[in-house]
C-alpha positions as CSV (number, residue, x, y, z in Angstrom):
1,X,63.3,123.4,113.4
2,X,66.6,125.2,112.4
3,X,66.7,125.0,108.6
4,X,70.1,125.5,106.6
5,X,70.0,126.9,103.0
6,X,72.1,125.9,99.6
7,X,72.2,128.8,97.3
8,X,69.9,129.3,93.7
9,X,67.9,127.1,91.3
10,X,65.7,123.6,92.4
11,X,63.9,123.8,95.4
12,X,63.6,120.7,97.4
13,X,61.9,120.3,100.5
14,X,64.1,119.5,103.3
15,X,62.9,119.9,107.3
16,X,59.3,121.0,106.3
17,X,61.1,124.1,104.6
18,X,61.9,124.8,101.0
19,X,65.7,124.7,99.8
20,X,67.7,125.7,97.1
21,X,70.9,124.6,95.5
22,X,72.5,125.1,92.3
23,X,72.5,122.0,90.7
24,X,71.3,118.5,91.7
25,X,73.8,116.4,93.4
26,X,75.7,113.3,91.6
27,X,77.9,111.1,94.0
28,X,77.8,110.3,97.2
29,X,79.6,113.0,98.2
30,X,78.2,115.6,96.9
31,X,74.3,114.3,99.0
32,X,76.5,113.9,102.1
33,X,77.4,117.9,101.2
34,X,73.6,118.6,101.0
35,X,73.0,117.3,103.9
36,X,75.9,118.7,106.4
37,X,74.0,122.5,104.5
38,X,70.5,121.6,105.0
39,X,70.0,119.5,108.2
40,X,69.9,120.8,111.9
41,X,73.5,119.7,112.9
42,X,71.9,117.4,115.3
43,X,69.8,115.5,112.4
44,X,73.1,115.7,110.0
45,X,75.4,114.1,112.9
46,X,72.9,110.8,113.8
47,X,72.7,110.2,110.1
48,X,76.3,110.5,109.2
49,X,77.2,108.6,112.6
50,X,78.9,105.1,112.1
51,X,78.7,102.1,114.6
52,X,81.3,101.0,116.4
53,X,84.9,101.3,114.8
54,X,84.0,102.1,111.6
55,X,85.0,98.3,110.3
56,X,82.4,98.4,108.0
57,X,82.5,101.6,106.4
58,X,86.1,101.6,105.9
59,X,85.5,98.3,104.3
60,X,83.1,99.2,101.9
61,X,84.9,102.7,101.2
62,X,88.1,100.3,99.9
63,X,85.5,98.0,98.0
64,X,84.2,100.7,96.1
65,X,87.2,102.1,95.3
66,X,88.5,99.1,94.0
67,X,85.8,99.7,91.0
68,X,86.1,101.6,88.3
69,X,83.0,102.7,86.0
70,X,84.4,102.8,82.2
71,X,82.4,105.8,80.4
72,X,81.0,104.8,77.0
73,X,80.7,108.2,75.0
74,X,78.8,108.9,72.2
75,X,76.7,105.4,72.0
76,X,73.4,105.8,71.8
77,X,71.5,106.5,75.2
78,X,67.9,106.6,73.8
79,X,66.9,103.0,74.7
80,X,68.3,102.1,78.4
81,X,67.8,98.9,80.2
82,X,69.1,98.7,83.7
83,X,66.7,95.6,84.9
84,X,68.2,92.5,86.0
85,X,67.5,89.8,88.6
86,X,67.2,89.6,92.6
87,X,66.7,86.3,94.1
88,X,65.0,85.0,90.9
89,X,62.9,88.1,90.4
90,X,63.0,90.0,87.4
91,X,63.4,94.0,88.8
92,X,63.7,97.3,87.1
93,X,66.7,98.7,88.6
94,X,69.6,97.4,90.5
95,X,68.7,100.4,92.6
96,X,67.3,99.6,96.1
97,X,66.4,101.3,99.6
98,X,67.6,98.9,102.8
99,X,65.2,99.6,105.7
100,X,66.6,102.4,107.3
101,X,65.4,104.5,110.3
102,X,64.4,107.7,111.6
103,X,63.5,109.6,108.3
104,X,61.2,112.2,110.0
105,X,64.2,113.7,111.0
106,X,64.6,114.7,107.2
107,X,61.2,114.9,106.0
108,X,57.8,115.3,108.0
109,X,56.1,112.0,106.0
110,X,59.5,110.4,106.9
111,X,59.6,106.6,106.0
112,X,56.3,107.0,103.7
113,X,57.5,109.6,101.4
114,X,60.6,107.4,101.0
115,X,58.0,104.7,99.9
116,X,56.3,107.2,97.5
117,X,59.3,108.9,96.1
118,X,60.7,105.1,95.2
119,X,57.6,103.7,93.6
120,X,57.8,106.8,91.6
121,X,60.8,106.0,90.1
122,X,60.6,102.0,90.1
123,X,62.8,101.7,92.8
124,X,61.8,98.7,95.9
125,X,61.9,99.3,99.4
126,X,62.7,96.9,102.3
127,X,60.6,97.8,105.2
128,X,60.6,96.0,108.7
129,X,58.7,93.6,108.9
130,X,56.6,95.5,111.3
131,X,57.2,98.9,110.7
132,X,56.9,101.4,113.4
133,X,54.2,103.8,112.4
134,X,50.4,102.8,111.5
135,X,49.6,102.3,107.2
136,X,52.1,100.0,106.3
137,X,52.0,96.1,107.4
């Protein structure tokens, strides 16, 4: 498995092989970097592939430019509450992971370290309803 490598400080295991890179990433962007440095070309180019003519991409590029974060500097950060409410349910983030596919292609547990990594940090996970390796139903 051909294995690309970032430069310096946290290692992260990408493709069953440890990488380095100077700081972690922030945006979007700077992941989708990462990636295009880490991945086999091959890997990087099904993920980053879009369906069709783009419609939807280039729709939700616009959207989310369209927003605008206001930073609130020096107020207090030491008590943070980002819950709120999905469908009724009360949940700890607004962060969530769609069902997506083909993760072994970025990590050898694929899908299932996905699952562990978000549990760790509170986060839920859609999964098919029947997902296609053994464990999970």
């Amino acid at each position: 498995m051909e294995n690309r490598r970032s430069p310096s400080s946290s290692p992260v295991r990408v493709c069953c092989s440890p990488v380095r890179f100077r700081r972690e990433p922030v945006n979007v962007s700077e992941f989708q970097q990462l990636a295009r440095e880490v991945l086999p070309k091959m890997y990087y180019d099904f993920y980053a592939g879009r369906a069709e003519d783009e419609f939807s991409l280039k729709e939700n590029v616009e959207a989310f430019s369209r927003i605008t974060l206001r930073p609130r500097v020096l107020m207090d950060v030491s008590r943070i509450d980002m819950s709120t409410t999905v469908l009724g349910c009360n949940i700890f983030s607004p962060i969530m992971i769609a069902p997506t596919a083909m993760h072994k292609l970025a990590h050898p547990e694929g899908e299932v370290a996905t699952a562990k990594v978000a549990a760790c940090n509170t986060i839920m996970v859609f999964i098919k309803r029947k997902p296609p390796f053994i464990g999970l139903s």
